[in-house]
C-alpha positions in Angstrom: -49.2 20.4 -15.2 -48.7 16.9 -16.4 -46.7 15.7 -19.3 -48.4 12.8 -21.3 -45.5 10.1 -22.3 -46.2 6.7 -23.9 -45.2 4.1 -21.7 -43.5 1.9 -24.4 -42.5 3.0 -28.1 -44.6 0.2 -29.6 -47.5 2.5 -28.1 -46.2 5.2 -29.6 -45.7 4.3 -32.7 -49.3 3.1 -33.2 -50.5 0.7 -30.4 -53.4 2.3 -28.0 -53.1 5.5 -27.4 -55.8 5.6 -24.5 -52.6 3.6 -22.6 -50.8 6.7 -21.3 -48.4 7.1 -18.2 -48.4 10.3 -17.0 -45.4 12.1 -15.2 -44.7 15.0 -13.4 -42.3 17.6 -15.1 -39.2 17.9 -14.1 -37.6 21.3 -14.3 -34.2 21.1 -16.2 -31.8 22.3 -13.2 -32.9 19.1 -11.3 -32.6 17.0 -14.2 -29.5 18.1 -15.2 -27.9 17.5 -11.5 -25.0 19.4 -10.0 -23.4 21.8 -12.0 -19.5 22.4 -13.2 -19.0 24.2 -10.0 -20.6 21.9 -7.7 -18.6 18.8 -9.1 -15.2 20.7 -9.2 -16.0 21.6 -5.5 -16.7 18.1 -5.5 -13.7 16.7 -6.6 -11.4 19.3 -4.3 -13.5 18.5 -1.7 -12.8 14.7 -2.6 -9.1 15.1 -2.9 -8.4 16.9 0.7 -10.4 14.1 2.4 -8.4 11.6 0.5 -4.9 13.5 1.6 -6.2 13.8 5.4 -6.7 9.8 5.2 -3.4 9.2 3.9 -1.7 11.7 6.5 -3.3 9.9 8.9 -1.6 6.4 8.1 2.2 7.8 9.4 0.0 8.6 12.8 -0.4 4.7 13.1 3.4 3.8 13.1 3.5 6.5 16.0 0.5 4.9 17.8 2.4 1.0 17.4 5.5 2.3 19.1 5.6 1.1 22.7 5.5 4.2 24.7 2.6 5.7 22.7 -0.7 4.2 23.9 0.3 1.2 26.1 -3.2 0.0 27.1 -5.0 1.2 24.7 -3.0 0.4 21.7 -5.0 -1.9 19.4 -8.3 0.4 20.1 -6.2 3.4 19.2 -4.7 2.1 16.1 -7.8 0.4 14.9 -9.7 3.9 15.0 -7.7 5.2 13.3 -7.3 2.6 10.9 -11.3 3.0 10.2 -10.8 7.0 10.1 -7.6 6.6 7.9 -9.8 4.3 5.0 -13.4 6.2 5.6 -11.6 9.2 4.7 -9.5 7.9 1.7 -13.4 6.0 0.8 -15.6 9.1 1.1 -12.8 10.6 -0.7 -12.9 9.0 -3.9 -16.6 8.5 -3.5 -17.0 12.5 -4.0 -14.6 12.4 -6.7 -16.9 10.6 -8.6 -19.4 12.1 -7.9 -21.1 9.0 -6.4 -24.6 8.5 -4.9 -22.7 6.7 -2.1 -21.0 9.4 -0.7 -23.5 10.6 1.8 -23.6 7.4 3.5 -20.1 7.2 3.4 -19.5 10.6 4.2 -22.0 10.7 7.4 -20.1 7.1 8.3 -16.6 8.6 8.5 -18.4 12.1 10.5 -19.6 9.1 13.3 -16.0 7.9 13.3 -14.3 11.5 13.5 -16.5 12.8 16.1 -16.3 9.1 18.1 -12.7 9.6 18.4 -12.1 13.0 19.2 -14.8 11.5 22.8 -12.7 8.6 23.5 -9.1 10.9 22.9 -10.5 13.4 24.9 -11.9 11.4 28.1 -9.6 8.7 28.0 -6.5 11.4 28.0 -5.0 12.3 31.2 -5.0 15.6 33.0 -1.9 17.9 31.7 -0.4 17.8 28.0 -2.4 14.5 27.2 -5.4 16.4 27.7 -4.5 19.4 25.6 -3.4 17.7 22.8 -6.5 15.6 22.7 -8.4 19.1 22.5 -6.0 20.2 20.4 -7.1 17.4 18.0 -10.4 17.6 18.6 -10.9 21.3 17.8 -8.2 21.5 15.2 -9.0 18.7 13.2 -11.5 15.7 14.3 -14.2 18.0 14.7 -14.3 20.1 12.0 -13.4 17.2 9.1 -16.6 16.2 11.1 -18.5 18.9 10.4 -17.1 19.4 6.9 -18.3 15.1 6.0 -22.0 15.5 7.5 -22.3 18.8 5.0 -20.6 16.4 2.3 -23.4 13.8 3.5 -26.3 16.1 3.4 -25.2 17.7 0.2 -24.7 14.8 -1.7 -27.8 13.1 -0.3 -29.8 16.1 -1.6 -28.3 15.7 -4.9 -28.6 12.0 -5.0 -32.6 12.9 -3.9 -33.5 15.3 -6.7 -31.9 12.7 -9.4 -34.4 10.2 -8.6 
């Protein structure tokens, strides 16, 4: 069923009224966006990413010290870096409940899931190794997996706003 809307309230108040724009109905969950419970969700959602970005900024001093990463140093901290402000970024984006979110969230899921690769076959055999797995299972990969259902969440959101 179509709903029959003026295009312009000049046509509405009087002007021709064979002029007529019509639209498809919206239901009123869609227009009415997420609910409470999605945007507190949201917003906790919003706040742990922003605390895993700022945890991650003590990680960098460790990385700068000369023992840490000798070679690979400025890759390392530079990562990280990215990781550290993506997360912070998406972070505050789902706070607000921004459209931009999804794009920043499936950004900073590329990043996560980049690193824990390059930690884990650029670590040597022995405790290097584990504790790059360590990583990666324990924390790379699943604030991966929890920022690409942020980005496909919010993108469906952002889609049935339009």
């Amino acid at each position: 069923m179509n709903v029959r809307e003026p295009r312009s309230r000049a046509e509405h108040d009087g002007g021709s009224a064979e002029i007529i724009e019509l639209r498809e109905p919206t239901t009123a969950a869609a227009a009415a966006g997420p609910g409470p419970r999605d945007r507190r969700r949201g917003r906790r959602l919003g706040y742990a990413l922003v605390a895993c970005g700022l945890a991650l900024l003590p990680w960098l001093v460790v990385l700068a010290l000369p023992a840490t990463a000798t070679r690979w140093t400025a890759a390392w901290i530079g990562l990280d870096a990215l990781e550290a402000l993506a997360l912070i970024g998406t972070g505050l984006l789902a706070v607000r409940a921004s459209a931009h979110a999804a794009v920043a969230a499936g950004a900073t899921a590329a990043l996560l899931v980049a690193d824990a690769w390059f930690d884990i076959t650029t670590a040597a055999p022995g405790p290097a190794l584990a504790t790059a797995l360590a990583m990666a299972l324990a924390l790379e990969l699943p604030l991966a997996t929890l920022c690409t259902a942020l980005a496909l969440k919010t993108s469906s959101i952002a889609g049935r706003a339009e």
